[in-house]
C-alpha positions in Angstrom: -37.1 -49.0 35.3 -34.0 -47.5 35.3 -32.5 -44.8 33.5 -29.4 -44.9 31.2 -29.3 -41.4 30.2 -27.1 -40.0 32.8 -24.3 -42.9 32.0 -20.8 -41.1 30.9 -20.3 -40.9 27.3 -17.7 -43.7 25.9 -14.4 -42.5 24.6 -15.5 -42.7 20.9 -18.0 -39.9 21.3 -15.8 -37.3 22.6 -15.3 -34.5 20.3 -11.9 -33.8 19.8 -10.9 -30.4 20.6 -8.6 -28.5 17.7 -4.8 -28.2 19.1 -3.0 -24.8 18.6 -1.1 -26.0 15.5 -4.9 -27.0 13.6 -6.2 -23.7 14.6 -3.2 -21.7 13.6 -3.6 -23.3 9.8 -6.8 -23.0 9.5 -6.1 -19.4 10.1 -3.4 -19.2 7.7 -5.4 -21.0 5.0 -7.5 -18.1 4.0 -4.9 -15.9 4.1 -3.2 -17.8 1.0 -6.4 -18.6 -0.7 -6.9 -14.8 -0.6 -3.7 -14.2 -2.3 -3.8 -16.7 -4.5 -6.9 -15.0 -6.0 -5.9 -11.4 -6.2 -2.7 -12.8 -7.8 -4.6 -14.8 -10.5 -6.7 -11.8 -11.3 -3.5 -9.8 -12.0 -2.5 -12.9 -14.1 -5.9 -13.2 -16.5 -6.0 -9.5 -16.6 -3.3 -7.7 -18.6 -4.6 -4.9 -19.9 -4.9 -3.4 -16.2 -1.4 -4.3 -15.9 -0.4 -2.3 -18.8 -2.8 0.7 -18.2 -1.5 0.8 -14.7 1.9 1.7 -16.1 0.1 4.6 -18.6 -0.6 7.2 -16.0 2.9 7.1 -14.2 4.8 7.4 -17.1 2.8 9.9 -18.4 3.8 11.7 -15.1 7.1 11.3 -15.2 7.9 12.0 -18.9 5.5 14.7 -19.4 5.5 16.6 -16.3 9.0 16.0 -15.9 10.7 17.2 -19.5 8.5 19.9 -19.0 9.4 20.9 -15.7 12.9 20.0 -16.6 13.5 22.4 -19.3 11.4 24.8 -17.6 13.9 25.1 -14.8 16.8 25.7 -17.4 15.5 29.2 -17.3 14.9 29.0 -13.7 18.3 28.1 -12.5 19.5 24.3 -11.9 21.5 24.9 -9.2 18.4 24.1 -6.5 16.7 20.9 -8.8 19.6 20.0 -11.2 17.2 16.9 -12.7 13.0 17.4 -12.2 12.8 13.9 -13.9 15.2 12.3 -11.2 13.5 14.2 -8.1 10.0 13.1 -9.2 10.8 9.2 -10.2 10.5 8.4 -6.6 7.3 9.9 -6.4 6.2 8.0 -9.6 7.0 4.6 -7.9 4.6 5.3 -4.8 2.2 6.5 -7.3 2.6 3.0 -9.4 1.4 1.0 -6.2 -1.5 3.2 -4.7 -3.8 2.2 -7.5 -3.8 -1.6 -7.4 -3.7 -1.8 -3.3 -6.9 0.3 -3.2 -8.8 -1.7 -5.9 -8.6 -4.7 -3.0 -10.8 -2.4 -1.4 -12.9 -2.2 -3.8 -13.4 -5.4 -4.8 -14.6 -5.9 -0.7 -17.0 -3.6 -1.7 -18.1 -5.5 -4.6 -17.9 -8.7 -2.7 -20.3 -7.9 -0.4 -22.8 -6.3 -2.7 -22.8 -9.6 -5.2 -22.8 -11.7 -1.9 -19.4 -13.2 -2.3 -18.4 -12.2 1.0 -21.5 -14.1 2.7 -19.7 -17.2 1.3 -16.6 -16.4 2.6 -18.2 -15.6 6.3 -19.8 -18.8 6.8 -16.2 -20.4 6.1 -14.8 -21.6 9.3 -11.8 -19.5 9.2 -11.2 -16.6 11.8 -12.6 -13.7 10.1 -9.6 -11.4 10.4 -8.1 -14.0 7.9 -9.9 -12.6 5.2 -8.4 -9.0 5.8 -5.2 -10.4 6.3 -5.0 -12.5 2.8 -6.9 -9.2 1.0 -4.1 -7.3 2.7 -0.9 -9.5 1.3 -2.6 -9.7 -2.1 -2.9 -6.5 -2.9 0.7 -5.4 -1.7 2.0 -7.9 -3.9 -0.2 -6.2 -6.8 1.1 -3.1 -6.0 4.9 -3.8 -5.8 4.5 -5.5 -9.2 3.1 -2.2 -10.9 6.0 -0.9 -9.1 8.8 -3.2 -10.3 7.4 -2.2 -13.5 8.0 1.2 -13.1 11.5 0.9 -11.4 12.5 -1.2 -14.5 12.2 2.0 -16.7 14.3 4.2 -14.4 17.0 4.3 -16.6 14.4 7.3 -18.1 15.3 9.6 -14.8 18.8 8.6 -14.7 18.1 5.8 -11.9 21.1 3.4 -11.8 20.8 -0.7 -12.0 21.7 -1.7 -8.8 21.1 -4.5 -6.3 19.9 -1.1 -3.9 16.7 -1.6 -6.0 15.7 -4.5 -4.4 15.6 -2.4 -1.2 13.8 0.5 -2.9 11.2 -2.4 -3.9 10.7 -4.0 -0.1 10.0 -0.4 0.3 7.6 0.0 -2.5 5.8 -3.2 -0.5 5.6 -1.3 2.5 4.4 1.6 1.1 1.5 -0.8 -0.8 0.7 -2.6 2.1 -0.1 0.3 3.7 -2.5 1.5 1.2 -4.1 -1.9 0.8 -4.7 -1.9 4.8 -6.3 2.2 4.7 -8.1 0.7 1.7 -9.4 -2.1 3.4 -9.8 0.1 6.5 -12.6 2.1 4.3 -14.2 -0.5 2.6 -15.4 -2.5 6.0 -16.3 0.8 7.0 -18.6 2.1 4.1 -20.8 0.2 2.6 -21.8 1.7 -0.5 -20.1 1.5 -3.4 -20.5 5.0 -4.4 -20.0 6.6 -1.5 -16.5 4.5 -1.0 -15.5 5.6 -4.6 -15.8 9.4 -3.4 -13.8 9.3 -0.3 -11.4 7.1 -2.1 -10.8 9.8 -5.1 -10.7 12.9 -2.6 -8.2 11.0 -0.7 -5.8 9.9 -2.5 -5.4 13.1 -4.7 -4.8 15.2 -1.7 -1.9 12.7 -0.2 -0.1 12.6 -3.6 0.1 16.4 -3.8 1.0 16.8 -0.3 3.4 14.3 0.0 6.5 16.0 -1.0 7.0 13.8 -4.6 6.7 16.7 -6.7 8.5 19.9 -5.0 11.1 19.5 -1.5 8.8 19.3 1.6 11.3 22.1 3.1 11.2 25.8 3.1 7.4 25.6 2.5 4.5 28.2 3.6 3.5 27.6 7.6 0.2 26.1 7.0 1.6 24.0 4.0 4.6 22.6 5.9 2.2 21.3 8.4 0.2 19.2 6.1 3.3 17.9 4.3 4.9 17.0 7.6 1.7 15.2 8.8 1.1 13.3 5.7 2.4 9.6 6.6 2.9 9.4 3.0 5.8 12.4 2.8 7.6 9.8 4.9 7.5 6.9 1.9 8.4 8.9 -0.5 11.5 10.4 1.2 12.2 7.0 1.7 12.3 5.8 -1.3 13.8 8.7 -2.9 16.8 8.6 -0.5 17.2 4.9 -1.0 17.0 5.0 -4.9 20.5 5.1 -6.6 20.5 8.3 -8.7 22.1 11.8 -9.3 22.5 13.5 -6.3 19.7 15.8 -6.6 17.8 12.2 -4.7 20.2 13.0 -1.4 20.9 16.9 -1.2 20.2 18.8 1.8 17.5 21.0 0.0 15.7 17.9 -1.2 15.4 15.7 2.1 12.9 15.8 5.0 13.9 18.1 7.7 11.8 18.1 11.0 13.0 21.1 12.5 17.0 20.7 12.5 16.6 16.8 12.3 17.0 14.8 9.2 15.1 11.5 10.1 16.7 8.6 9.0 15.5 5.9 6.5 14.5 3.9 9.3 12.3 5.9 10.9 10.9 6.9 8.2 9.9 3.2 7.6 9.0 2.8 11.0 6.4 5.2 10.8 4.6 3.8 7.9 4.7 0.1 9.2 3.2 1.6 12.6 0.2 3.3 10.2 -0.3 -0.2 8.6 -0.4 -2.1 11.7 -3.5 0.2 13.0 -5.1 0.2 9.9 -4.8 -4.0 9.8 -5.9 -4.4 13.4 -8.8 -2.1 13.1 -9.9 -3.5 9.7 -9.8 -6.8 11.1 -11.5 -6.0 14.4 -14.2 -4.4 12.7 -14.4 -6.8 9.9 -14.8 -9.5 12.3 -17.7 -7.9 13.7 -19.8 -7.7 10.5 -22.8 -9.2 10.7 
């Protein structure tokens, strides 16, 4: 008796292997689901919207009259507007809040077992990072449009330049959503991710450069400013931003040594940061288990 077992398999049983172009949407699939979500939280969710706006105003009018007419006394020669000089530093502040929360929704995600759904879709992995990512940059730069739309407060002109200051404010929220993410496929706990979250982002506010000139400052402090990838955004923005002139003075702009880096650069640095931070999420994301 023979045996048939061994005879080639006919055409129709051939298991069609996905081309480049199939594999390349199935990746980018997730990405937009992803969005899609965090944008349709933002939607059904407008008291966050407005409370987002609370604390950055609060900085800007508060703090900033009262620094304002402080410095009347002080001399204005050196800071001729506080409220102008800190708007910038407002903006960045606008956007830091809403790209972290993607982080912390991962967190959540995996506690309530929502992200053991999304694993056993048959998307690449790093997908899931990358549509997190893009989602929470774009929930970031729309706290911050909402801030630039009241800069008429700090004497901020109305002028297409804003729509560079806001593909900044992307940048600069992108780059908090992938440090964000970056932490949250790193710790676990929800707790403990809340705490390194809230003695992290304190700390790069304050030495950042958004509320005094990052020049002329005390050895050890200069050092911290200079090193903060965040002094970079914010000098950024603020030298982008059309405004008095207290936004582009000599005494107010970044100085590394004798060297005024340009916008540019400046940029350049924060996309690198946001490129590591996306790869490594995603690498070690993809390794979960």
């Amino acid at each position: 008796m023979s045996r048939t077992d061994t005879a080639p398999a006919a055409l129709g049983d051939v298991t069609a292997v996905p081309s480049p172009t199939d594999r390349s949407r199935n990746a980018a699939r997730p990405v937009l689901l992803l969005w899609r979500r965090e944008m349709t939280r933002l939607r059904h969710n407008p008291v966050r919207l407005a409370m987002g706006l609370v604390t950055p105003l609060l900085f800007l009018v508060v703090l900033g009259t009262g620094l304002d007419a402080a410095s009347s006394s002080l001399g204005k020669a050196q800071l001729n507007d506080y409220r102008a000089y800190l708007f910038p530093g407002t903006l960045v502040m606008s956007v830091q809040a809403p790209a972290i929360a993607v982080g912390i929704s991962l967190v959540w995600d995996r506690r309530l077992g929502v992200l053991r759904q999304m694993l056993v879709a048959p998307f690449p992995r790093a997908s899931i990072v990358f549509g997190l990512a893009f989602g929470g940059a774009t929930t970031g730069a729309v706290y911050g449009l909402m801030v630039l739309s009241v800069g008429g407060i700090a004497s901020i002109r109305y002028t297409p330049m804003l729509l560079v200051v806001l593909l900044e404010l992307l940048l600069v929220s992108l780059m908090f959503t992938a440090l964000g993410l970056l932490a949250a496929v790193t710790i676990r706990q929800v707790d403990t991710f809340q705490v390194v979250v809230n003695l992290s982002l304190m700390p790069l506010m304050f030495f950042s450069g958004a509320m005094f000139p990052p020049n002329g400052l005390p050895g050890w402090l200069d050092t911290v400013v200079k090193l903060n990838p965040l002094t970079y955004g914010v000098d950024a923005v603020r030298r982008t931003l059309p405004g008095p002139s207290v936004l582009t003075s000599e005494q107010t702009r970044l100085m590394l040594g004798d060297w005024h880096p340009p916008v540019a650069a400046e940029l350049g640095v924060l996309a690198a940061l946001t490129a590591v931070a996306l790869g490594l999420a995603g690498y070690r994301f993809s390794r979960t288990s």
